[in-house]
C-alpha positions as CSV (number, residue, x, y, z in Angstrom):
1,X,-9.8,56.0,14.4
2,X,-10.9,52.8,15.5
3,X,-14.1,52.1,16.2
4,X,-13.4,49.7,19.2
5,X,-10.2,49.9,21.5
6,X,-7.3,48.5,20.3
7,X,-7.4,45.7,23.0
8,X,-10.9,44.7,22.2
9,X,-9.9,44.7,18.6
10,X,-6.6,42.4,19.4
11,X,-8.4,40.0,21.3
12,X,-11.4,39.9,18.7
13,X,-8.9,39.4,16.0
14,X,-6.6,36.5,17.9
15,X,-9.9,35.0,18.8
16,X,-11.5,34.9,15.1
17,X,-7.7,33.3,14.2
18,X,-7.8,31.0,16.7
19,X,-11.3,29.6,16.2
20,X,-10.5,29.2,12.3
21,X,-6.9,27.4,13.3
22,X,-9.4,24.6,15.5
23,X,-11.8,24.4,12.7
24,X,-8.9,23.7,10.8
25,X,-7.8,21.1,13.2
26,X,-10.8,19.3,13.2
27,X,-11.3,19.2,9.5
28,X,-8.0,18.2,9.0
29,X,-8.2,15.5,11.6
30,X,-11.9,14.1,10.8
31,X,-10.7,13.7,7.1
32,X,-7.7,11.5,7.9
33,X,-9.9,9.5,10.8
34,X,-12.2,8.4,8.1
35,X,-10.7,9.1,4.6
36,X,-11.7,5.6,3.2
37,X,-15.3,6.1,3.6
38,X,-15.4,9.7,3.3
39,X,-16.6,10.7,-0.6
40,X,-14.5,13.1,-2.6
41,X,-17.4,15.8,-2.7
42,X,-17.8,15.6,0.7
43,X,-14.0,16.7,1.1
44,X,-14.0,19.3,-1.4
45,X,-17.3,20.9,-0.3
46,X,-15.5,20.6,3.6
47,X,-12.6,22.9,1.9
48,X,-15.0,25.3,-0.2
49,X,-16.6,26.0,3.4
50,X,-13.0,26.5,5.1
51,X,-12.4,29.3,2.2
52,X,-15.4,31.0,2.5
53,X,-14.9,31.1,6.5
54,X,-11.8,32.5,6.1
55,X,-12.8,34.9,3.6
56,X,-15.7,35.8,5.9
57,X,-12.7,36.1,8.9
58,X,-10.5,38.8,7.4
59,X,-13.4,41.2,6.0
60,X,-14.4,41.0,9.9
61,X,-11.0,41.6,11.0
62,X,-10.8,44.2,9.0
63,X,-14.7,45.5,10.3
64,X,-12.9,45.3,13.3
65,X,-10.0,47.8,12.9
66,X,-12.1,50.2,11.1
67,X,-11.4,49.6,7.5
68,X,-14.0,50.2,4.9
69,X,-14.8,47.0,3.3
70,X,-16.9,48.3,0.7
71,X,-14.8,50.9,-0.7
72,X,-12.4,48.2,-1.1
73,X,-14.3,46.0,-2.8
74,X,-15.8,48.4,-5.9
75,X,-12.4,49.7,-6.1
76,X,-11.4,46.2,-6.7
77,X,-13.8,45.4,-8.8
78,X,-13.5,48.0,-11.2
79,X,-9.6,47.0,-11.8
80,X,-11.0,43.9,-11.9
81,X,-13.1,44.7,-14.8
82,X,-10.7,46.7,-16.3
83,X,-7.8,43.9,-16.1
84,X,-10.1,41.4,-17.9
85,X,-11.5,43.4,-21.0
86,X,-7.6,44.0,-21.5
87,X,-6.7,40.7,-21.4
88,X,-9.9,38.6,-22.8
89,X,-7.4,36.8,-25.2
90,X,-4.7,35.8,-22.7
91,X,-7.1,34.3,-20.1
92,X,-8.9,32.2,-22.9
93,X,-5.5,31.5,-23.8
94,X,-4.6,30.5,-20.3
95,X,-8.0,28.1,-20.1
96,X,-7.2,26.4,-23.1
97,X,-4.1,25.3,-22.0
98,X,-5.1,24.3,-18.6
99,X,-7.7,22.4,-19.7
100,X,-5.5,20.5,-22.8
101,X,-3.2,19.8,-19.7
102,X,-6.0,18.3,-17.2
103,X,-7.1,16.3,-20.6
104,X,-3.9,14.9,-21.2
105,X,-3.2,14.2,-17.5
106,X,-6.8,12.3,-17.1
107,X,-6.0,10.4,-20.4
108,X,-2.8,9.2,-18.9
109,X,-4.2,8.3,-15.7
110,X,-6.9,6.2,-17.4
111,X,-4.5,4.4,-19.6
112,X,-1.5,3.5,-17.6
113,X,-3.7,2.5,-14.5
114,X,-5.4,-0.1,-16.8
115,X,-1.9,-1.3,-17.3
116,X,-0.9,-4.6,-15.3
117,X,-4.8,-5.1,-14.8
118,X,-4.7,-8.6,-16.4
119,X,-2.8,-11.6,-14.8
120,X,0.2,-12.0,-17.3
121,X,4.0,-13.0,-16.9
122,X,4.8,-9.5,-16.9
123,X,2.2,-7.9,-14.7
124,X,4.0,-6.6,-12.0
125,X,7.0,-4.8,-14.2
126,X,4.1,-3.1,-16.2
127,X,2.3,-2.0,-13.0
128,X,6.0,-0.3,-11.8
129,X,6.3,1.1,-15.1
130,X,3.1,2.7,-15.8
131,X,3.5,4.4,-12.1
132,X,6.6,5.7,-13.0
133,X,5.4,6.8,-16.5
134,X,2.3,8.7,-14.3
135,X,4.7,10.3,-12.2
136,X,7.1,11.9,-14.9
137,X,3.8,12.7,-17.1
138,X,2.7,15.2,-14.6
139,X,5.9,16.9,-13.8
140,X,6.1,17.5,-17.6
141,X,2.5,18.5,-18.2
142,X,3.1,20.9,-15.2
143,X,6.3,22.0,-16.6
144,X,4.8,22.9,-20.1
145,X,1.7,24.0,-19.0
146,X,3.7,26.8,-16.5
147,X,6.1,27.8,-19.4
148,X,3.5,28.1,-22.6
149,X,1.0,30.0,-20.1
150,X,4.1,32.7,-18.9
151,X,4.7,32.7,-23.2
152,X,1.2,33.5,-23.6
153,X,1.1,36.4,-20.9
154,X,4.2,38.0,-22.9
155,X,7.1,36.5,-20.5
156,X,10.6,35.7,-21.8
157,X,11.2,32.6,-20.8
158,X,14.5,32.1,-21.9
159,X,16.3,33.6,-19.4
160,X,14.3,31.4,-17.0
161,X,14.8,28.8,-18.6
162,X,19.0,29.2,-18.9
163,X,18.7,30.3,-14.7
164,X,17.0,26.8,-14.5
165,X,20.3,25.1,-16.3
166,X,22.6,27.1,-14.1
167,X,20.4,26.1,-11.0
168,X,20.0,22.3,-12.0
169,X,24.2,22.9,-12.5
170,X,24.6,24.0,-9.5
171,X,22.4,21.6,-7.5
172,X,23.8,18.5,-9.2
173,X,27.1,19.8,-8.0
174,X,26.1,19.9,-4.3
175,X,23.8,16.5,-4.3
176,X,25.7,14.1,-6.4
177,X,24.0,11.1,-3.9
178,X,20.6,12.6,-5.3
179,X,21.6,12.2,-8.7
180,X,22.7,8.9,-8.3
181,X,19.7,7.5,-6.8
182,X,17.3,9.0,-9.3
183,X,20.1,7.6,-11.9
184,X,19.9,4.4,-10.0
185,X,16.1,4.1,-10.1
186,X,16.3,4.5,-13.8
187,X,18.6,1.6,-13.9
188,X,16.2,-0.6,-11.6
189,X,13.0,-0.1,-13.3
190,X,14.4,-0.7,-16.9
191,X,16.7,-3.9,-16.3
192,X,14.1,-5.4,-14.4
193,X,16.1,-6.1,-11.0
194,X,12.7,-6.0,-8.9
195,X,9.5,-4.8,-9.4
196,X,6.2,-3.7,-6.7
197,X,5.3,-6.7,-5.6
198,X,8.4,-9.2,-6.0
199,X,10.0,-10.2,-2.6
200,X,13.7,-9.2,-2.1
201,X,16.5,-9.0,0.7
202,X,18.1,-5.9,1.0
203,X,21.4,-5.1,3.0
204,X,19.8,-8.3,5.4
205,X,16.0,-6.9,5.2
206,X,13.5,-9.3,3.3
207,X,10.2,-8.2,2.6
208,X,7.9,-6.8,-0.1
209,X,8.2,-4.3,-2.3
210,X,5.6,-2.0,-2.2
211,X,6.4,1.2,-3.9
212,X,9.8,1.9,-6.4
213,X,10.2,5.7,-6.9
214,X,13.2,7.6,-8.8
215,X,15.0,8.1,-5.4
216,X,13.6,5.8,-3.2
217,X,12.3,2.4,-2.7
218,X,9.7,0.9,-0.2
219,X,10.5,-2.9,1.4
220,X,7.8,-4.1,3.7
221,X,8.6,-7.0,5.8
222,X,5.9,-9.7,7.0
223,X,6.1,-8.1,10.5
224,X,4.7,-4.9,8.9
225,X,8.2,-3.1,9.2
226,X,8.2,-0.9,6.7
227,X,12.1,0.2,5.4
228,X,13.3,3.0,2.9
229,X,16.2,2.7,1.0
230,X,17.7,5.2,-1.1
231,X,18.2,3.4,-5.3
232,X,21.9,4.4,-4.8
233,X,22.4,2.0,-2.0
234,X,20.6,-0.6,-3.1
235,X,23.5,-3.1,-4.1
236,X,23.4,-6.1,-3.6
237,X,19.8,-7.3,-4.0
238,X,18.5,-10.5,-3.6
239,X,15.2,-11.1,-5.5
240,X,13.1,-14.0,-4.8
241,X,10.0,-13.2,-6.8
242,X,11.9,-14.2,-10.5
243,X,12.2,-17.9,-10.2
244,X,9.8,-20.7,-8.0
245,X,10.4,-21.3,-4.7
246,X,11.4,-24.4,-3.1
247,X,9.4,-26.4,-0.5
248,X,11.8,-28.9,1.2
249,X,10.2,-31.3,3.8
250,X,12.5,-33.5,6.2
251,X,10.1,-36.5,8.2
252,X,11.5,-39.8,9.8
253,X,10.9,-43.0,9.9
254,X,11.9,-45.7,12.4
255,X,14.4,-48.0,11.9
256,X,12.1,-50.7,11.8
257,X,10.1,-49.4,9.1
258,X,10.3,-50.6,5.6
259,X,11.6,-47.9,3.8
260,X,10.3,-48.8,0.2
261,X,7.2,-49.6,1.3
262,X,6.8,-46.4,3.0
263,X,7.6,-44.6,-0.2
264,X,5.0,-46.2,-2.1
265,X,2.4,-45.1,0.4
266,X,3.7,-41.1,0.2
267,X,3.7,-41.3,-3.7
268,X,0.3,-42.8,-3.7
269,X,-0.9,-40.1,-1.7
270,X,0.9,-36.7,-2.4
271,X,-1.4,-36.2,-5.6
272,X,-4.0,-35.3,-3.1
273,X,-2.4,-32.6,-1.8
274,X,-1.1,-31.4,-4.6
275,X,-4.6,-30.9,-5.9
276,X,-6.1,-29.2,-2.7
277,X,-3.0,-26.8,-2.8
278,X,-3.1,-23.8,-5.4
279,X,0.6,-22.8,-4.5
280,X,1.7,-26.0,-5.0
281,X,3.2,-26.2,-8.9
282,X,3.7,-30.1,-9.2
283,X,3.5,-33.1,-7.1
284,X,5.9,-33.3,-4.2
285,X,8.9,-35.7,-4.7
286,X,10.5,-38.2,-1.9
287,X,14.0,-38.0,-2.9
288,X,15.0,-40.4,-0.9
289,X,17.3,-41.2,2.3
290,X,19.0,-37.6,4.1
291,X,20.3,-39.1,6.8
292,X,20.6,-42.2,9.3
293,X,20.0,-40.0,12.1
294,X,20.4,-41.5,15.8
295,X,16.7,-42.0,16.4
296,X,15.5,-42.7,12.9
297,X,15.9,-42.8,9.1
298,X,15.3,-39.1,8.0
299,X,13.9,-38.8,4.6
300,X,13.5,-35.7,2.2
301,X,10.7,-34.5,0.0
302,X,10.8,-31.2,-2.2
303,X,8.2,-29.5,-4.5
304,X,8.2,-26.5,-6.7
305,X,6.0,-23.6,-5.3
306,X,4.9,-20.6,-6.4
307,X,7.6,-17.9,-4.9
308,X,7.8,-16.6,-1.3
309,X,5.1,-19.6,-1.0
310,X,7.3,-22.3,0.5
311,X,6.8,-21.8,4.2
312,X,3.2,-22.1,4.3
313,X,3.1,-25.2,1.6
314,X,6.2,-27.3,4.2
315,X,3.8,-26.6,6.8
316,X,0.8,-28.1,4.9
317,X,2.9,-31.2,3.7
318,X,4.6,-32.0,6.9
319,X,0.7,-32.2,8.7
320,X,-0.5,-34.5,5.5
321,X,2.7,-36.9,5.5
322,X,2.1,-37.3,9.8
323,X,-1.2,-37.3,8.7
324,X,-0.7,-40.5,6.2
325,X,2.0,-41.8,8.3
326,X,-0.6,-42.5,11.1
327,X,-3.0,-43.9,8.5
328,X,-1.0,-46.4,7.7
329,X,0.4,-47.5,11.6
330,X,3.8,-46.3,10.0
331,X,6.0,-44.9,13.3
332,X,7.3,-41.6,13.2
333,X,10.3,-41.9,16.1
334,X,11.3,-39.6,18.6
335,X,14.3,-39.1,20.9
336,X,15.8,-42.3,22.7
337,X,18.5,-43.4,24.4
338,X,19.5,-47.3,25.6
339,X,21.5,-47.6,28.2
340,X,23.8,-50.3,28.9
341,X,24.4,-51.9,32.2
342,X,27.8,-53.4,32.8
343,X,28.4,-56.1,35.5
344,X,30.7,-55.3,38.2
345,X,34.2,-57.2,38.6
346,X,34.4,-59.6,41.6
347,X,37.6,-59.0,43.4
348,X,37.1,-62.1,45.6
């Protein structure tokens, strides 16, 4: 017998549910609005809270249709009691290894994220490496953990463990493209095609690479597009981060202009820039005559940069050669065109 009628108690019970769903909500929302600042025992007292709410909402549901909560509760905890002076020695057990895991798992994420830390030649491959290293030392931890705490509670695993050959067997059958791009991602991390950070062209999209997983890899472009590929379709690849860029600079110079002399002036000058620019790797060099272009003589410079640098450093060198151009009364030309008149035949 209820002690309420059964539509009170419906509506009470949809109402509790529903306020706990827009708690939810709200939690769920807040944290993601301002999870930068937010501290991490701010988020996990937030969820201890949400538990205990909910734990609070079904003993009153369950007020609510009549059952009694208390009888419930002593009966379960005296199986409760029962369960644990019978199984003292699989619990500690169980502890022990959860807590050698969590050990090994914080001594791994210590180590490897110190990796790549210092500026070396290398830094980048050993920050894409020690991720990867993270990622397959918790599956395994996990893995272990799951099958030595089932050993310790008495389970046979090995007939789990042969239902997870036939499974992986049966899987790799049905998702070979899955295999090949973890396969694939093996292949990229250990011969070094590209590492987080280097700046590659894929299938026509250039950008950044921001995260390399066993089945996937992350390109972000300077736009902020960010593109997935799968590691199996990843061929060809265009890396630009292995080798220095190069910064090539066409200027002109009027026809009138002494070449040689004008030179002379850059040379004596580009060691200034070279010195206020950190990308740039050595002084630039005037190699000479490009062209003899219709409105003037079009000359070259170039200068190793460091890579994915070179836009920003022809930008900088083309302002300081103007720049020194002007100095010097030196004329930069532009666009003309002479026009020749013809006299006119006198048919007298």
């Amino acid at each position: 017998m209820f002690p309420v009628s059964i539509g009170l108690a419906t509506a009470l019970t949809i109402l509790i549910v529903l306020v706990l769903v827009f708690i939810f909500l709200i939690q769920k929302a807040y944290i993601e609005r301002h999870h930068e600042k937010i501290k991490t025992k701010f988020i996990i007292i937030s969820y201890i809270v949400l538990l205990a709410l909910i734990a609070f909402a079904i003993i009153g549901i369950l007020m609510i249709w009549g059952y009694d909560i208390t009888e419930y509760i002593l009966d379960i905890g005296v199986d409760l009691t029962l369960i644990i002076e019978s199984s003292v020695q699989r619990l500690v057990g169980t502890l022990v290894i959860m807590f050698i895991g969590l050990v090994i798992l914080k001594i791994s994420k210590i180590s490897l994220r110190r990796v790549g830390t210092k500026p070396t030649l290398n830094q980048r491959r050993k920050k894409t490496i020690a991720k990867m290293m993270l990622s397959v030392i918790k599956y395994v931890i996990v893995i272990v953990s799951i099958l030595a705490i089932l050993i310790v509670w008495g389970i046979n695993v090995a007939p789990a463990l042969a239902g997870l050959g036939i499974l992986g067997l049966v899987i790799g059958l049905g998702a070979q493209s899955f295999i090949n791009d973890l396969i694939s991602g093996f292949f990229i991390i250990f011969e070094h095609h590209f590492n987080v950070g280097d700046w590659v062209q894929i299938d026509g999209f250039m950008g950044e690479v921001t995260d390399i997983g066993l089945k996937t890899t992350k390109v972000k472009s300077f736009k902020g597009e960010v593109r997935i590929f799968n590691n199996g379709s990843i061929d060809p690849v265009s890396n630009f981060s292995l080798n220095h860029s190069l910064a090539i600079v066409d200027y002109s110079i009027a026809y009138k202009e002494d070449v040689k002399k004008t030179t002379d002036i850059l040379n004596e000058a580009l060691p200034k820039i070279y010195e206020e620019r950190e990308n740039l790797l050595e002084i630039p060099k005037i190699l000479g005559v490009n062209s003899l272009a219709d409105s003037g003589v079009e000359m070259r410079l170039v200068a190793q940069v460091k890579s994915m640098t070179q836009w920003g450093e022809e930008r900088a060198i083309r302002q300081f050669v103007k720049e020194v151009l002007d100095e010097h009364g030196i004329e930069i030309p532009f666009p003309q065109l002479t026009l020749h008149y013809g006299k006119q035949k006198n048919n007298d």
